[in-house]
N, C-alpha and C positions, 0 to 999 in steps of 0.2 A: 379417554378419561384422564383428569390430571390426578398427574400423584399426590398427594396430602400427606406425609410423613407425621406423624406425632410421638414422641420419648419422653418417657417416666424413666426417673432414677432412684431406687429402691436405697437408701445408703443406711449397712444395721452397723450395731457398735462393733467394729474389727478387735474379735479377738489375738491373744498371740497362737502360735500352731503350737499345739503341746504332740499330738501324735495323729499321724495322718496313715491312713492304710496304703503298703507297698503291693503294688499289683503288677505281675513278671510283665504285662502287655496292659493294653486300656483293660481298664474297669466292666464287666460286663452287667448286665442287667441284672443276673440275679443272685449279683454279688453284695448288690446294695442290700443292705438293712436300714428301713429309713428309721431318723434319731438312735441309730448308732454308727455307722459308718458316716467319715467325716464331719462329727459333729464339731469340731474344734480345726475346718479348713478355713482358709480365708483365699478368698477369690473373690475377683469381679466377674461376672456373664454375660453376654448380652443373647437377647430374645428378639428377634424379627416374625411376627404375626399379621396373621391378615385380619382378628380380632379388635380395627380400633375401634369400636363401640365400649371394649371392655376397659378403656381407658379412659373414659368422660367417669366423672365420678355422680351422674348423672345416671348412668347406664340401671337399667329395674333388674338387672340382677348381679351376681357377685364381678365387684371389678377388681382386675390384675392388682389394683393396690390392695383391695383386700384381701387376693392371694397371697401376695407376697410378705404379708404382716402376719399371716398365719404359717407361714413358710418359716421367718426370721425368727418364730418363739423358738423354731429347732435348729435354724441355723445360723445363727444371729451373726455369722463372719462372712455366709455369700451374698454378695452386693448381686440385683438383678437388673440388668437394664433393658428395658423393654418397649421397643423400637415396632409401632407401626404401621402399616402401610394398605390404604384402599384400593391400588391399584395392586395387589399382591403377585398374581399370575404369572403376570408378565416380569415385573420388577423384580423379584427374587429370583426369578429363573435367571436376570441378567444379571444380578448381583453375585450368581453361584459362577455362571460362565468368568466374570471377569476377578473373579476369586477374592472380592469383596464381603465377605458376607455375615453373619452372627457366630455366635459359640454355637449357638439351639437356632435352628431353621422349622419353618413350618414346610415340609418338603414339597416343591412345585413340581411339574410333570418331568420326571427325569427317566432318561433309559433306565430300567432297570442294569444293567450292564458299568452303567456308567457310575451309578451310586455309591461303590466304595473310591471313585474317585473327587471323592465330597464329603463322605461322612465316613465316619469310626462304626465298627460294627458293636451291636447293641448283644449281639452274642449266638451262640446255636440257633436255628429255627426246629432244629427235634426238642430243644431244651423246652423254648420261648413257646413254641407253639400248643405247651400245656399251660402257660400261664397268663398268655397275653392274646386277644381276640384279635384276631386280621393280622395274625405275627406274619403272615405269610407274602403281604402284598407289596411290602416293600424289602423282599429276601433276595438275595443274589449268590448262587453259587453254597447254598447252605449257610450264610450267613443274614442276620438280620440288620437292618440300616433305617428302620423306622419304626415306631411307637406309636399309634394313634393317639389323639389327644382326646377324643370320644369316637363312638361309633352312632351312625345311622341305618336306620329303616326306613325306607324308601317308601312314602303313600301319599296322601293328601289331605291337608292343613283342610280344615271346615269347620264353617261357624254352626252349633247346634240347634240356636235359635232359628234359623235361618230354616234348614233345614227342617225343623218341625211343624212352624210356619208354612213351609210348601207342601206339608203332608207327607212327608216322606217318613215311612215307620220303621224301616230299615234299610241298612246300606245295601249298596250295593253289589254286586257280586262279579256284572259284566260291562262292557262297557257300553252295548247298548243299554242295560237298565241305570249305568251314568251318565248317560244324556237324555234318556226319558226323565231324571231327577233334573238336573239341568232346566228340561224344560216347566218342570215344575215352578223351579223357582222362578224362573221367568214370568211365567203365569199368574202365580200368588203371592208374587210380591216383590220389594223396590230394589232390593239387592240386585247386586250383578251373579250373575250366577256362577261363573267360572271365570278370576281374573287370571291375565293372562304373563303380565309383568314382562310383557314385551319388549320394551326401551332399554330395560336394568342390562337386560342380552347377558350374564354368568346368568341369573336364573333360569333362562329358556332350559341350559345345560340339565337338569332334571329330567327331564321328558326320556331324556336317554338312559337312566339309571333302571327303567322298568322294562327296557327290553331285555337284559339278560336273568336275572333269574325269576324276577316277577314273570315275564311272560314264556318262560320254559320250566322252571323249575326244576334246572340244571345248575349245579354248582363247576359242572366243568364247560358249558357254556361262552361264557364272555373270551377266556383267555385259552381256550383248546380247540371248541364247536367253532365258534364266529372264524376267525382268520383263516379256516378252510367252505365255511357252507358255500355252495353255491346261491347265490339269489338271498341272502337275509332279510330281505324288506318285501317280496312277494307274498301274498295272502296264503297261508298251508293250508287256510280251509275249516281252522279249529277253533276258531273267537278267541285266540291269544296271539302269542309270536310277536316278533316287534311290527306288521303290519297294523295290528289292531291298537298297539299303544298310539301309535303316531295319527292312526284313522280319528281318534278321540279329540288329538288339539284340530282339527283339519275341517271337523263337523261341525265341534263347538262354537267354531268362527263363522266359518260358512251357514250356519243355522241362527247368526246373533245372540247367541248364548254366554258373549262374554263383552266385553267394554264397548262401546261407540267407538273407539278412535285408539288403536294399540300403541301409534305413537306415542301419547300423551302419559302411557303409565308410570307409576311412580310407587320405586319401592320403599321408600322410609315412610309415605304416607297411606300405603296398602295395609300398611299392621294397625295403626289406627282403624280404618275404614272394616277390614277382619271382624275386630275387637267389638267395632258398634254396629257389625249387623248388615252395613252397606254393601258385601259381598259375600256368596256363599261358600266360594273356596276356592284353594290357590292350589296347585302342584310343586310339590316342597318335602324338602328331606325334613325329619324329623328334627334337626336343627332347629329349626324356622316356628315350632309351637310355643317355646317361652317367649320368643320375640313377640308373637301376637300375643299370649297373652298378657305381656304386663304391657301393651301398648295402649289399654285404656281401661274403661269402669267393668269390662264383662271376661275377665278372665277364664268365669267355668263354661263361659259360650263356645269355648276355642278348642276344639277336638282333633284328633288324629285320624285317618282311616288307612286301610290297607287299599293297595291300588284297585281299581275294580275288574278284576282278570283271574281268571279259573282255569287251568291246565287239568283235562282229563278228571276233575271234580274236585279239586284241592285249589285254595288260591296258597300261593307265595309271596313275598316280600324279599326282593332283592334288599340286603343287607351289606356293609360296609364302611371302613373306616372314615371321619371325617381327616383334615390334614392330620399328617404325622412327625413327630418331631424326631428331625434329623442332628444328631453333634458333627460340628464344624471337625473334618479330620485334620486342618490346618493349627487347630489351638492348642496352647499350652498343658502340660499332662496335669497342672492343677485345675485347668478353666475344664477339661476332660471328665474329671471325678465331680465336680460341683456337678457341670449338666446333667450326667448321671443322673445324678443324684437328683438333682429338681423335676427333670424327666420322672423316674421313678415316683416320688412325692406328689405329683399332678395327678398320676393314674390310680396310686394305691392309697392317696391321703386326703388330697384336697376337694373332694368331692365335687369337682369341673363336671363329669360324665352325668352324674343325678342331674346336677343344677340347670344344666343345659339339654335336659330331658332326651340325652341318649344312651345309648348302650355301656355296659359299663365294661372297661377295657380288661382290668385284671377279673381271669376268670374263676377266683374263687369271689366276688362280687357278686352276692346275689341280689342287690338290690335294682329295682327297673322301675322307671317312673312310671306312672299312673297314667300318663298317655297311653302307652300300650294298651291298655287294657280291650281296646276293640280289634287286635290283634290274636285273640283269644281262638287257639285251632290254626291258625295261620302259622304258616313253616317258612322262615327265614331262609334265604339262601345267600349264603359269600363267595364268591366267585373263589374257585383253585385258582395254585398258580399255573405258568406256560408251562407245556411241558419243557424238557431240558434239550438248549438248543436252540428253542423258539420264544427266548427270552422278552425279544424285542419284535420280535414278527408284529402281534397286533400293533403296536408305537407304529411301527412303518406302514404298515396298511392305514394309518388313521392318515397320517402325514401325506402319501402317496395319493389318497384318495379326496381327500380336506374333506372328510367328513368327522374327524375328531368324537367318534364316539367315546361319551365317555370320559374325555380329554381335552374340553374349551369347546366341541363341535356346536356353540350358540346358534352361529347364522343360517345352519343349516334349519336348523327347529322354528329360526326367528321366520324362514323361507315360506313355513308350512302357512306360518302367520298373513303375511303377505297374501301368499297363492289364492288360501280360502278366504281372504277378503275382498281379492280383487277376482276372484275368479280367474286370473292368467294362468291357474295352471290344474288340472286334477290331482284329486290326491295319486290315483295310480300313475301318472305320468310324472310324478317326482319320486314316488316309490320304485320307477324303471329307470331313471335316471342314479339315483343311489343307486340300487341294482348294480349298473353297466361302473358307474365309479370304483367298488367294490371290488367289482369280476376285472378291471383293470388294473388297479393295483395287487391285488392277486397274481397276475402276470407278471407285473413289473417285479414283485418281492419274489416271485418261484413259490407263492403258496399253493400247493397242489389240493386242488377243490376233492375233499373225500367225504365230507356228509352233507347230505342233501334230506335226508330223513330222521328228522330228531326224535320222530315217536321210539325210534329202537335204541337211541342212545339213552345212557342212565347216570347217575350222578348228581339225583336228588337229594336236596340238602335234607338232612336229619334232623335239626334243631327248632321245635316246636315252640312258638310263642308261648310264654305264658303269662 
């Protein structure tokens, strides 16, 4: 993919500095008082995003300019400059390596280990972790180094119409009765049933989000459970686990339940196509519903659902941070207090988290979009963090293994796509393949294989949709 850079320069009328708050070390998180703490600073900051949609003034919902003009009524002395980039992933990871980088990062896949070699720490995680949701995933060493800028719920984007059309009266619960809908729609009518947004290759990365607490409904799971089970891709036998999430895109394809030609797809014209009915539904974090719906005339068509997977008679929703914003530990201790500060202001003021229909970060926030609402009884799960010590263990096994769960692992997902259209390969014979990748890197890192039976581990999240 080429890179496409695009910068907005926010310029408010520069006050003079009457009184600026003296802080013995950086400024921490819940030091700020927003519109009172530095409201008389003057700085410039720059912002590196992977949001350039929110920079066309064009964009159907709130754009960074019109962040920042509700920003400047309170800080009218911090200049914003807000830098960019479609190829994100890759590029800001290289931008942090070669110590190029913003004041405010959207933080790309970094060792946890390695974090304070990068950013300022945002303050306590005993402090942070009663006010801010997912304080925990970018913590190192009891300090915190990231901020979400919203949160998701991991389900499936679906067009209503679509779905009523094919007769379906209610959702689904398993994954066989979401492909028996599947074939529904296939049946009754022109929609595609399950796009699959194969070519975009970040999207495919979803598919991964529903094996850890969607399909266990385990909060200590992803970052405790996984980097020792033995065999995590093998069937347990239960109609969940990540066999059964992956068994669903494997089917769908193999059964033509989703586009003629996977090559060909295309994501900016998928939320159109959403929007008018031409397909039934996409695999997509909670992110992805405003996009469809202002992509055209049927905005209340475009729904949310929870993944269709049931552990022991309860479904879950694996839950989590979208990116998080890291402060540059290289900048100025005024460009320090400004990010702060606009960090701060994003979570607790500007209403980003509502507008872009996720979770909302500070948790005295009671407000949650109306997507949810078919989330009702469904228990959230957020991954713990590693235990201490095994900070980096799952990073290496992902690396080790190139299966990138969770962490860019696209091509493995895009493989499943492949296999079951060509037939080259069974699902179980790429599920023993992971397997053996897994159980060798495993080796290679010294992670000692100790659960093999998740019915007796516990660690169920608590936090029930509402």
């Amino acid at each position: 993919m080429n890179k496409k850079a695009i910068a907005i320069t926010l310029t408010a009328a520069m006050t003079a500095v009457m009184s600026v708050p003296v802080f013995a070390a950086d400024p921490a998180y819940d030091d700020i008082a927003v519109g009172e703490t530095g409201t008389d600073l003057t700085a410039e900051i720059s912002l590196l995003t992977n949001r350039t949609d929110m920079l066309d003034e064009s964009y159907i919902g709130t754009t960074w300019a019109q962040y920042l003009e509700e920003f400047n009524k309170i800080y009218p002395g911090i200049t914003v400059d807000i830098e960019g980039d479609t190829n994100y992933a890759e590029d800001a990871l290289l931008r942090l390596q070669g110590g190029d980088y913003s004041d405010i990062v959207m933080i790309p896949q970094v060792d946890l280990a390695e974090l304070p070699n990068y950013f300022i720490s945002f303050g306590d995680l005993d402090t942070l972790k009663d006010e801010v949701r997912f304080a925990s995933t970018k913590a190192y060493d009891g300090q915190v180094y990231g901020i979400p800028i919203t949160g998701n719920a991991q389900g499936i984007v679906y067009n209503k119409a679509v779905f009523e059309k094919a007769g379906i009266t209610s959702l689904p619960t398993t994954p066989d009765e979401f492909l028996d809908d599947l074939q529904k729609i296939k049946d009754n009518t022109d929609a595609i049933p399950l796009y699959t947004n194969y070519a975009a290759g970040w999207t495919m990365g979803a598919w991964d989000a529903y094996m850890t607490g969607t399909a266990t409904g385990l909060t200590t799971y992803e970052n405790q459970i996984l980097p020792h089970e033995q065999n995590p891709f093998e069937d347990k036998g239960n109609g969940a686990h990540a066999y059964n999430v992956y068994r669903v895109l494997y089917e769908a394809v193999a059964n033509g339940l989703t586009e003629d030609d996977y090559s060909t797809t295309d994501w900016e014209s998928c939320k159109g196509m959403i929007n008018n009915g031409e397909i039934g539904c996409m695999v997509l974090g909670s992110w992805a519903v405003t996009q469809m719906q202002g992509a055209g005339d049927h905005p209340d068509d475009i729904g949310y659902m929870p993944f269709p997977m049931t552990v022991d008679g309860t479904m879950y929703a694996s839950a989590g941070p979208d990116y998080m914003f890291g402060i540059n530990v290289n900048s100025s201790d005024d460009n320090r207090l400004a990010a702060m500060i606009f960090v701060k202001w994003m979570t607790e003021q500007s209403g980003f988290s509502y507008n872009e229909g996720g979770m909302p970060i500070s948790l005295s926030d009671d407000k949650w979009p109306e997507l949810y609402s078919a989330f009702d009884g469904v228990t959230y799960v957020a991954s713990d963090p590693a235990l201490e010590g095994e900070e980096s263990l799952t990073a290496d096994l992902n690396a080790d293994s190139e299966l990138g769960i969770n962490a860019g692992g696209n091509t493995k997902v895009q493989g499943i796509v492949e296999a079951a259209a060509t037939g080259s390969e069974t699902f179980d014979e790429i599920m023993a393949d992971w397997n053996q990748k897994w159980s060798d890197a495993q080796e290679m890192d010294d992670a000692e294989v100790i659960y093999t039976d998740l019915a007796s581990e516990s660690g169920a999240a608590e936090t029930e949709a509402e």
